[in-house]
N, C-alpha and C positions, 0 to 999 in steps of 0.2 A: 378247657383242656389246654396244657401247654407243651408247646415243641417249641422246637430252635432249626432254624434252617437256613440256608438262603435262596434269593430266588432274584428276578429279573423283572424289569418295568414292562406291561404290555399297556402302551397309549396309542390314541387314533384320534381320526374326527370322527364324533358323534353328531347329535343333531342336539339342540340348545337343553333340552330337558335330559335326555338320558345322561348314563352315566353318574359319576363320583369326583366333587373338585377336591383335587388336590393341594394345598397350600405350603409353599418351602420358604424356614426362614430361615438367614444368617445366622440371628441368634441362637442359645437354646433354651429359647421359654413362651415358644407360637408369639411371641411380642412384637407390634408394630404393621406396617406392610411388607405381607409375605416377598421377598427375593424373584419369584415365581409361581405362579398358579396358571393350573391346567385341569384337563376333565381327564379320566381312565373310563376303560369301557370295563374292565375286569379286577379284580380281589385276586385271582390267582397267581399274580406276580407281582408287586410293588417294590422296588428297589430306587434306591437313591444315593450319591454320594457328593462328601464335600459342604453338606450343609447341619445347621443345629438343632433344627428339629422340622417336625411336619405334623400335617393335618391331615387328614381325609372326610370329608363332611359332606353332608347330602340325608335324602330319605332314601329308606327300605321299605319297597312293598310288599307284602308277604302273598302269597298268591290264594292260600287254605288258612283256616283257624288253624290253631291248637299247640301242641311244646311245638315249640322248634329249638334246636340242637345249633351251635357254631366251635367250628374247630381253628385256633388261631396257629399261626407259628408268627416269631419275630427271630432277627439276628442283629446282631451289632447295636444293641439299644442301649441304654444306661436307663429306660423308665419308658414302660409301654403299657396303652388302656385302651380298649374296646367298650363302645359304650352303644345299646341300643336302648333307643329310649329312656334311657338313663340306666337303665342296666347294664352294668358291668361284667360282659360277659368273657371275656377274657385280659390276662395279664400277663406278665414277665417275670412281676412278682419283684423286681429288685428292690424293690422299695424294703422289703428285708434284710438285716443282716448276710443271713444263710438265704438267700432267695433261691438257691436249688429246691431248698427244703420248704413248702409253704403250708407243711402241715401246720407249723406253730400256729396258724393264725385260727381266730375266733368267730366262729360263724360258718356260714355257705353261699358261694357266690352263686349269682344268678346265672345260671347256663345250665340247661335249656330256659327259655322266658316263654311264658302263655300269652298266647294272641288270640281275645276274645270276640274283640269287637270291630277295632280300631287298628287297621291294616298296613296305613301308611306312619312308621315309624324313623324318630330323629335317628342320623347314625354318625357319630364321630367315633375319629382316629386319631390318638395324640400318640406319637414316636418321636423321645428323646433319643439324640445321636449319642453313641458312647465315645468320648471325646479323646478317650486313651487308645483309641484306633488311627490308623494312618488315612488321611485323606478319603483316598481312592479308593478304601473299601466301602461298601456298598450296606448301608444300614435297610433291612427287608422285614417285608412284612406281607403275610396270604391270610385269606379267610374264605374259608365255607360254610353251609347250613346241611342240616339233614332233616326236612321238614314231619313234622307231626307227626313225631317217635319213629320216623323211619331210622331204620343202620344204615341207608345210603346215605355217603358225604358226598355232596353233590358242589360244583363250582354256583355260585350265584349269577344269577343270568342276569344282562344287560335290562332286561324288561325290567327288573325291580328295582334299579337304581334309578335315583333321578339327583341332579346336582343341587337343588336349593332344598335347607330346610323350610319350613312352615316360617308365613311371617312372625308367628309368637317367639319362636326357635331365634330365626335372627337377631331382635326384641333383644333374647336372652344373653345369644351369645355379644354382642355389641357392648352389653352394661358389664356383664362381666369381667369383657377383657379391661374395660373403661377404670375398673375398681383394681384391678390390680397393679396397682401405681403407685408410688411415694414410701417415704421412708414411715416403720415401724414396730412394733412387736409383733411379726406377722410370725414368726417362728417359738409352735406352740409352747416348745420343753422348756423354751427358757426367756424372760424379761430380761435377761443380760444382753442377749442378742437383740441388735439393731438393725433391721436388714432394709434392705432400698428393694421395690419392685419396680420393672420388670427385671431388674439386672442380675438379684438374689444373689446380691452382696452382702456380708454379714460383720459385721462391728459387733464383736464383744469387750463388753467392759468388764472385767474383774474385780475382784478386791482383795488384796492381800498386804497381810503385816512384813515385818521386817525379818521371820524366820520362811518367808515366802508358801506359809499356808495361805490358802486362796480359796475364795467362793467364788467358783469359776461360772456357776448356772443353778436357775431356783425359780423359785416360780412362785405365787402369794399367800399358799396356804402352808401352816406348820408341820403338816399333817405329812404321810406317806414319803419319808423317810427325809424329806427336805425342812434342814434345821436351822434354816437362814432366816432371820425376823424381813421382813417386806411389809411394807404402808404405804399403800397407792392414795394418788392425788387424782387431779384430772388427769382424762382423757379424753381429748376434743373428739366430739364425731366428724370432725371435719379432719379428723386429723393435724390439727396444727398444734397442738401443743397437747406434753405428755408430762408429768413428774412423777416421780416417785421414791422411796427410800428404801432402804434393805442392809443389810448386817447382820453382826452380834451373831455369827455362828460359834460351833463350839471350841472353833479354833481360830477365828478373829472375831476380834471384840470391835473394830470400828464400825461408824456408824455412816453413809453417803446419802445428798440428794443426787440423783439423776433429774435431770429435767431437760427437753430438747424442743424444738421447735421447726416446722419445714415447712417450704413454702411450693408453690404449684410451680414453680422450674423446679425441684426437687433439692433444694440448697435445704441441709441441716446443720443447727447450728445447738450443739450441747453444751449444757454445761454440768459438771460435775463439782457437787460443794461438803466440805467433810464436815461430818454435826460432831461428832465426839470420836475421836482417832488420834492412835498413840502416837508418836514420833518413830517415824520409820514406814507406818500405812503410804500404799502407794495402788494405782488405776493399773490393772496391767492387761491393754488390749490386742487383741488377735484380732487377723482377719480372714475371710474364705468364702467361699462358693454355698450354696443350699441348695440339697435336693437332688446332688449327683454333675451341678449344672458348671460347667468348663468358665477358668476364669484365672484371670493370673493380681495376685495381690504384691506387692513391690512393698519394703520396708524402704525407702527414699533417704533419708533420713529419722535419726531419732522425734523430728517434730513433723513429716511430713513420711504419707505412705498414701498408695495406688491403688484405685483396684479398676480392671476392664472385664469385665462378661465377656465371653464370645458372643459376637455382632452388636456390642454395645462398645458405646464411648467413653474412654478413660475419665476417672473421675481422682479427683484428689482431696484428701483429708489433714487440713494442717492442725496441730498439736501445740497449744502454748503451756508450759509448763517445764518443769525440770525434768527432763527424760534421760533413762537409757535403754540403749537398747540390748535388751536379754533373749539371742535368738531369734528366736522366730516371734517373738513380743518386743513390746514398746514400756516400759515403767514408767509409769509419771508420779513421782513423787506428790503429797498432799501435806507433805512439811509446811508450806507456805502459802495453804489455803487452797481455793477454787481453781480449778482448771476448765479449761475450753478442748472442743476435737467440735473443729468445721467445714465446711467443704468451699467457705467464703476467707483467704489467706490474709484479709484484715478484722477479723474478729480477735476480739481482746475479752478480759472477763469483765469488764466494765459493758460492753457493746452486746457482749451477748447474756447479760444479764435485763439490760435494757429490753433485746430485744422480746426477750424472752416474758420480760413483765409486761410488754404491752400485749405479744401471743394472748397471755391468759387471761388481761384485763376485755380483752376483743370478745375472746371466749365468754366472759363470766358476764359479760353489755348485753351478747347475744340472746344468754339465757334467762337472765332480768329482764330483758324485753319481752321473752317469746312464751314464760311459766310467770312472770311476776314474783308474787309473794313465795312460789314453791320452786324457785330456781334451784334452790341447795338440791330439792328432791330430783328436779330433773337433772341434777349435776349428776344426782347417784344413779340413779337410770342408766343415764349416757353410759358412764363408766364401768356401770354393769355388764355392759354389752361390748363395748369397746378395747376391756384389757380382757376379753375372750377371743376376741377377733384374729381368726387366722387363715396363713393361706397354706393349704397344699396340693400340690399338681395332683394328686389322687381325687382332686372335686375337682369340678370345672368353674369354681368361685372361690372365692372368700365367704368363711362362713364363723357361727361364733359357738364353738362346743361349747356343752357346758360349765369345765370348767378346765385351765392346765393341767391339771394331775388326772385327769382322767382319760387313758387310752387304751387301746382296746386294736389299734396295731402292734401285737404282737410283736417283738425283736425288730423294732424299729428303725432304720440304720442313720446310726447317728442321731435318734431321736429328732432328726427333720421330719418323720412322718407323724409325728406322733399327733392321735386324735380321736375322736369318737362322736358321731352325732345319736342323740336320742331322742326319739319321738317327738311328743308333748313338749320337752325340755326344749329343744331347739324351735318347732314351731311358736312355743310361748317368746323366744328369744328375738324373733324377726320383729315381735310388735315393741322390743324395747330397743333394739338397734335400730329402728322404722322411727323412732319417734325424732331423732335429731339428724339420722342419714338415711333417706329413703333406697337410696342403692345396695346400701351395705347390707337392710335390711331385707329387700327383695334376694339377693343375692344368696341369702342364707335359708330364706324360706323356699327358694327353688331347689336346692340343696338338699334339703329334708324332706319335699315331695316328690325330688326325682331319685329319691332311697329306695323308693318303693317295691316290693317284691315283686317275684314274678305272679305271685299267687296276687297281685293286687293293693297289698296294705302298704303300707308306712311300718317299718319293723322297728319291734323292741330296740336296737340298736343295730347300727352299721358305720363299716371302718375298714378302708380300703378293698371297696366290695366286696366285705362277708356283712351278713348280717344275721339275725336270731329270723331264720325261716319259719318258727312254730308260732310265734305270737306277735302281736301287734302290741299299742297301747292306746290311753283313751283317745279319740279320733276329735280332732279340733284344729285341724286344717283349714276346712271352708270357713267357721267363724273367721279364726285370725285373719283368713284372705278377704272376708267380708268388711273387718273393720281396718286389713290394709287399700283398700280398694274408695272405700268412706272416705278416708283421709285424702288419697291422693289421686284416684277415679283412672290408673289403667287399666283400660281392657286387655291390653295385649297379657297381662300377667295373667289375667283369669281363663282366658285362652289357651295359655300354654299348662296349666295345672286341672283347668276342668275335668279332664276326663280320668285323672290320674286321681281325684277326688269322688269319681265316681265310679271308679273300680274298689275305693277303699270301704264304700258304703255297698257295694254289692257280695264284698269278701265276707262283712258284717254278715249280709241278708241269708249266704249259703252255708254258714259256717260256723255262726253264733246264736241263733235261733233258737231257745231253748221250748222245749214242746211240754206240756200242750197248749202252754199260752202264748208261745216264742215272742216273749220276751228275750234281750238281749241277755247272755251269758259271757261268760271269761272261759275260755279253751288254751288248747298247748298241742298242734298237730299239724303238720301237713305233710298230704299223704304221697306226693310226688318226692319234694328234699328225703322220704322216708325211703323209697322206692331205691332213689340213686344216691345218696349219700346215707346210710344206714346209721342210725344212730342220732343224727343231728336233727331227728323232727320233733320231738317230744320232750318236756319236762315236766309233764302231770301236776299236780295241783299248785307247785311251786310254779310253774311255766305260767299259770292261771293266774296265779299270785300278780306275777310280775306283767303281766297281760293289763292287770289296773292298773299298774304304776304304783300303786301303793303299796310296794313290795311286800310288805309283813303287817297290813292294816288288821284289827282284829275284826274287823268286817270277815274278815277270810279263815278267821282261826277252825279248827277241826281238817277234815279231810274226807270230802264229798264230791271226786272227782271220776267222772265215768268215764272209766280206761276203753271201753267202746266208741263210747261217743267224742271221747278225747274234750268234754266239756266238764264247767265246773256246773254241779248240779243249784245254781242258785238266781235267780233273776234278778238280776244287777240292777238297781235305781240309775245309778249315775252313768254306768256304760249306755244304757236305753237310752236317758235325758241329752247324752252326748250324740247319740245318733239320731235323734228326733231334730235337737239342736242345727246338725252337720246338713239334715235334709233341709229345714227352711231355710237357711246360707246359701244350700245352693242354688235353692228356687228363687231368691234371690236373685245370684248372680246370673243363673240362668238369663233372668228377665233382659241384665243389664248387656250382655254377651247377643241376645239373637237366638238362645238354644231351643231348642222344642221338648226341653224336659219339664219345664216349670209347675205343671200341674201335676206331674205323676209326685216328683217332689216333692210338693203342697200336702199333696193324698198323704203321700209316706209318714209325713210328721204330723199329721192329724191322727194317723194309724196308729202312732206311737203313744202322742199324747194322749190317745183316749185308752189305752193299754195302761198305762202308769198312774191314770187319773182311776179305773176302774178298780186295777187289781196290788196298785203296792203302795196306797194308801190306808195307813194305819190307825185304824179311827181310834185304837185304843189307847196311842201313844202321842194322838195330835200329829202327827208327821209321815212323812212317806219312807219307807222301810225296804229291805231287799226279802227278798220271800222263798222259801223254799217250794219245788212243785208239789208237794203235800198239802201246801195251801198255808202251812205255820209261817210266822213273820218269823226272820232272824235280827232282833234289834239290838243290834250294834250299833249304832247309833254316831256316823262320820258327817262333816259339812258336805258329801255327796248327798245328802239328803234333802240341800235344797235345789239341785241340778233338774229336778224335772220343774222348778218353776222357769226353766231359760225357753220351755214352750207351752207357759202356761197351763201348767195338768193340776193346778189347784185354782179352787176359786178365791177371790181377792178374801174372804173371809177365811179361808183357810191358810192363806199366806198370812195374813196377820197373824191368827195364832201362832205359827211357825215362827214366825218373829217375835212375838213377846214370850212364849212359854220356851223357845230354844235359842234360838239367837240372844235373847237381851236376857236370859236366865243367865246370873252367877256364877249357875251351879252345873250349867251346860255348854254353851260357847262363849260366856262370858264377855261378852260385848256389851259395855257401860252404855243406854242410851244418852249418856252426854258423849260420848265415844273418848276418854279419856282414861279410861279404869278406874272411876271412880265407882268406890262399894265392895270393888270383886279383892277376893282372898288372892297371897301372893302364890297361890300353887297355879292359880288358872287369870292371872292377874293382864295377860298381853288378849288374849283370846282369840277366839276363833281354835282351835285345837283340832291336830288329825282324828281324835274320838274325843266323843264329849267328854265330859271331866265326870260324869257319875259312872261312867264305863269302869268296871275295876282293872280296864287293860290301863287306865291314864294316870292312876299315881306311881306305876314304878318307870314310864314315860319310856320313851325309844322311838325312833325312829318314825314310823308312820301309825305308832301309838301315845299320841299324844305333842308332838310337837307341832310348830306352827308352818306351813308351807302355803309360799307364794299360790302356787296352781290352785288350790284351794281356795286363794281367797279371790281370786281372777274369776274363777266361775264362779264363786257365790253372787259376787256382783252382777255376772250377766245373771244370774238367774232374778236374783231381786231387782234387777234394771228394767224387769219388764211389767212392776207391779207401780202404782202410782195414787196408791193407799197412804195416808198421813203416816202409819203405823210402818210400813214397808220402807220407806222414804225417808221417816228415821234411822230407821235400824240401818240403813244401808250406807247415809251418812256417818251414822255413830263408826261402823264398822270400818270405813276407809281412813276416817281419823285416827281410830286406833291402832292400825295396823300399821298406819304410816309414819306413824312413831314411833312403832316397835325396829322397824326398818332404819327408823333417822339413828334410831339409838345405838343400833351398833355402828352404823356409819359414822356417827360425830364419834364414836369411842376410839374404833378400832380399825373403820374404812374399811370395812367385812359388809361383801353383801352374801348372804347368809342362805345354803341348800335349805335350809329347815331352823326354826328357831327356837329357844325352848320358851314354855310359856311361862315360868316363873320370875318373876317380878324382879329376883335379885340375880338373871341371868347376865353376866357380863361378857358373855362370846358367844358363836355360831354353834350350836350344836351341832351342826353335819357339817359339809366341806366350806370354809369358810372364804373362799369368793367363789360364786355357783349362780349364774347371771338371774335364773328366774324366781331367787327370793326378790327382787327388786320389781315384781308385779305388786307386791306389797303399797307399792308407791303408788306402780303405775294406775292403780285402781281412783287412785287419789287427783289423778291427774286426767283420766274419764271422768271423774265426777265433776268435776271445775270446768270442764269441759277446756282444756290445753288439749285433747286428744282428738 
């Protein structure tokens, strides 16, 4: 609920635990050590002036289970978020255009949230000052609850605040703020912008010709209305060194590299080099503030310009090149080659060419040392993850959507918000960003777990707290954290996401249950969001659709969706194999954590796998099948079919067959056991395919009928990773070879890493969004097997 008001500070002494710290910075971007911190004993009055932003942080106790209700008001803000438990229950909304209006946006925010189990919850307060206000007005902000569905809005009493979050919480907030640093493409809409964090300073480079048309902002794929060619190079996970190129729109024909490099005191040093550009092409850069955040930018000079944040230190950018100045821009001609823009006043294009070739040779040493023979492939990984990498104050990190063109905040404003996280998509995304930056990648995977509805799940999608309240998607959290965890052994990560992973697998147990075998199903319903937001709970079999992830797989074709039950009437192989999967992950980390779940756990995925092994094994077809409760198999026949081998529900004779008659058949996933495509026909010639190739849904091919997706090949591996059969052990080699080729190949072509791929032999681009970070599991599968992971 939103209101606008104002209101007045009530502070006191409390006694060390009670109460809520408050944190004041100068700046306005919570950056650095707060100006001031102190404890409040009360939510019903917070006021402050004179400063750039603030915090409120601490735990909520809640006193009763069940919804509970919060009612926010804020004044004088330029960007405000309530967040309980990662629940976003109230906003400002400015992050809109029209922020009066916040119908436009997509989804339903969390408010009221379910407390089912776990009473004592994280609670931060992020309030950006609105900088267009004088001084000494007082930026405010009030909150109340009205617990378990009561209409009393009651003030929050002293007893349930306490000042510290949970050590895990800490943990969190520490890395996070740690990673929002340094110069990048940390602003999703567009690779032209350069911006420096904490200060969200922004450097755009332009390109325009001599009748001063210009590509002002583009992003890497051709697709969705952006006609600018881009071909990305590296991207350090370390962040030191970036290149890339771009042009050839339909109204400049030049051609540029971008490439830049920055160091841990924050000094950037670019250089801009023209590959094919007419006589008259010229750089033409602006600068400004991100995110709403107060800042003054100074044109100094045609070769030298300013910029200071509010509570940050003036920083300068000098410019070699032939300039003039146009306005509120800087021209630097490309008549006469390469240009520089540094924040070092003796860089030359000589110097920072230099420096720039050792940046990359440091980079390319590191990764020859640390993948060997598959360094190019860990190059593409890397950069999978890393030109996805963004920040915006609506997350409390750095996270790496799936790809720039994809948003899902509505009326954006200024397209600084613009972003979208999805499920599986982003959780797959932490284990490729995890591979060369363990921060960037925690940071992203906390991100997508603390998405999570109130109802419990990880949702189809969310984006500036709204999110799809009716469906989830496949559940592969606790793996990923299982083999983030392998790699690098914090516990505190598994600490702060545990029970947020075990609400996801108990949303599963009440909700998805199909009878009378309940067996897991795919549903589209939840009956609270239906209750208080009318309309946004439901989208019936399509909602179920999209519930897989495999949006239009023909696994799902027909329409057998009980508008009752709000379930789809079919027992899902792969949904089950994922939640059997999800249980031994977590008994697992249980173990590694202290928990006292670890055998119920255990029990659960035994429960499963003897469920899967019993009844959606298909003896007629050699393989495991999804089945209707009538008892008929629906054989449609997708690589979820080998997902119940990830908790063994076949016997190693049955996996083998599954591997010779499906896997290594030509004529069905098409996996050469030399793993090269040797033999197979050029329709099904890359293999592995979203339906097998004897499906009739797979010669007129589409979408999640018939092309090739990373996600699919990530789990086929764990599933056969757990069989250690001559036969199995093949195939699964064969499979990672060939896949990782299919991946190299559009990357040495086109430097596409690829939503989906097509499988025909003479494919020469991405069939779907063409940079979309988790086609590049393709590799990563490759790089589990060599054991680099």
């Amino acid at each position: 609920m939103l209101r606008f008001a104002i209101a007045t500070l009530l502070a006191s002494t409390v006694t060390a635990d009670n109460g809520l710290t408050v944190s004041m910075y100068e700046n306005g971007a919570l950056s650095g050590t707060p100006s001031k911190t102190y404890t409040i004993t009360s939510l019903d009055k917070v006021s402050e002036s004179g400063v750039g932003s603030i915090s409120i942080t601490g735990t909520l106790t809640f006193p009763i289970l069940g919804w509970h209700n919060f009612t926010c008001e804020f004044a004088q803000t330029s960007l405000a978020m309530v967040w309980v438990d990662g629940h976003e229950v109230c906003t400002d909304a400015k992050y809109l255009e029209n922020w009066r209006n916040p119908s436009q946006l997509r989804g339903v925010m969390d408010n009221p949230i379910m407390v089912r189990e776990k009473k004592d919850l994280a609670f931060r307060v992020h309030l950006y000052r609105n900088s267009s206000i004088p001084a000494s007005t007082a930026t405010t902000f009030s909150m109340k609850w009205s617990l378990n569905g009561s209409s009393s809005i009651t003030s929050i009493p002293l007893s349930a605040m306490t000042t510290e979050m949970s050590p895990s919480e800490q943990e969190r907030e520490a890395l996070q703020k740690e990673v929002q640093r340094g110069w990048g493409n940390w602003n999703q809409h567009s690779i032209l912008d350069i911006v420096k964090l904490p200060d969200s300073a922004v450097l755009t480079t332009m390109l325009c010709n001599k009748n001063d048309d210009c590509i002002t902002d583009t992003r890497i794929e051709l697709d969705r209305g952006n006609d600018c060619y881009v071909r990305v190079g590296m991207y350090a996970g370390d962040q030191s060194y970036t290149q890339f190129y771009f042009g050839q729109s339909k109204t400049v024909s030049g051609n540029v590299s971008v490439e830049y490099t920055s160091t841990e005191t924050n000094d950037l040093t670019m250089l801009i080099t023209p590959q094919t550009v007419e006589q008259g092409h010229k750089i033409r850069i602006a600068g400004r503030f991100a995110w709403w955040r107060s800042g003054e930018y100074t044109i100094v000079s045609g070769n030298e310009v300013t910029f200071q944040g509010t509570g940050f230190d003036k920083f300068t950018m000098y410019i070699q090149g032939n300039t003039t100045i146009n306005g509120n821009f800087i021209d630097i001609s490309l008549d006469n080659g390469p240009i520089t823009i540094s924040t070092l006043k003796s860089t030359t294009v000589q110097s920072a060419r230099s420096d720039l070739t050792a940046a990359h040779e440091t980079r390319m040493n590191y990764l020859r040392t640390t993948f060997k023979d598959r360094a190019e492939v860990a190059l593409a990984i890397e950069a999978s993850a890393m030109w996805n990498l963004v920040y915006v104050p609506l997350e409390n990190g750095p996270l790496f959507p799936v790809s720039r063109n994809w948003n899902w905040v509505h009326g954006s404003a200024k397209g600084d918000f613009d972003y979208v996280i999805f499920d599986w998509d982003n959780l797959f995304a932490s284990l490729l960003g995890a591979l060369t930056n363990k921060k960037l990648g925690y940071s992203n995977f906390i991100q997508v777990m603390k998405s999570k509805t109130a109802d419990g799940f990880v949702p189809n999608f969310a984006a500036g707290g709204m999110k799809s309240q009716d469906r989830t998607e496949p559940p592969v959290g606790a793996k990923v954290l299982e083999e983030l965890y392998n790699r690098y052994g914090d516990k505190w990560l598994v600490e702060l996401v545990f029970d947020d992973l075990l609400d996801w697998q108990a949303f599963f147990l009440r909700e998805r249950l199909l009878e009378p075998l309940n067996l897991v199903c795919l549903g589209s319903y939840n009956v609270l969001v239906d209750k208080v937001h009318a309309g946004s709970a439901t989208a019936g079999m399509q909602g179920g659709r999209w519930e897989s992830g495999l949006d239009n797989s023909p696994m799902y074709d027909g329409e057998f969706f009980n508008s009752t039950t709000h379930q789809m009437m079919l027992y899902d192989m792969g949904m089950t194999s994922m939640l059997a999967q999800e249980a031994q992950s977590l008994a697992y980390l249980a173990d590694q954590i202290g928990r006292p779940e670890k055998q119920m756990l255990l029990d659960r995925a035994a429960h499963f796998r003897a469920l899967l092994a019993d009844n959606l094994w298909d003896e007629k077809i050699g393989t495991f099948s999804n089945k209707f409760p009538n008892g008929t198999f629906y054989e449609r026949i997708s690589p979820t079919t080998f997902y119940p081998l990830q908790v063994r529900a076949a016997t190693d004779e049955q996996a083998d067959s599954m591997v010779t008659n499906w896997l290594l058949n030509k004529d069905r996933f098409c996996i050469s056991p030399t793993g090269d495509s040797k033999g197979n026909g050029p329709d099904c010639y890359w293999g592995l395919p979203s339906i097998q190739a004897g499906d009739p849904a797979f010669p007129p091919l589409g979408y999640w009928r018939g092309y090739v997706w990373g996600p699919m090949a990530q789990l086929t591996y764990w599933s056969l990773k757990q069989y250690n059969t001559t036969i199995v052990n093949q195939g699964r080699k064969a499979m990672t070879n060939q896949l990782t080729s299919l991946m190299m190949s559009q990357w040495n072509r086109n430097r596409h890493i690829c939503e989906n791929y097509g499988p025909h032999q003479n494919t020469t681009d991405c069939t779907g969004t063409q940079f979309y970070h988790w086609g590049a599991l393709t590799g990563m599968i490759t790089l589990m097997e060599e054991q680099y992971w």
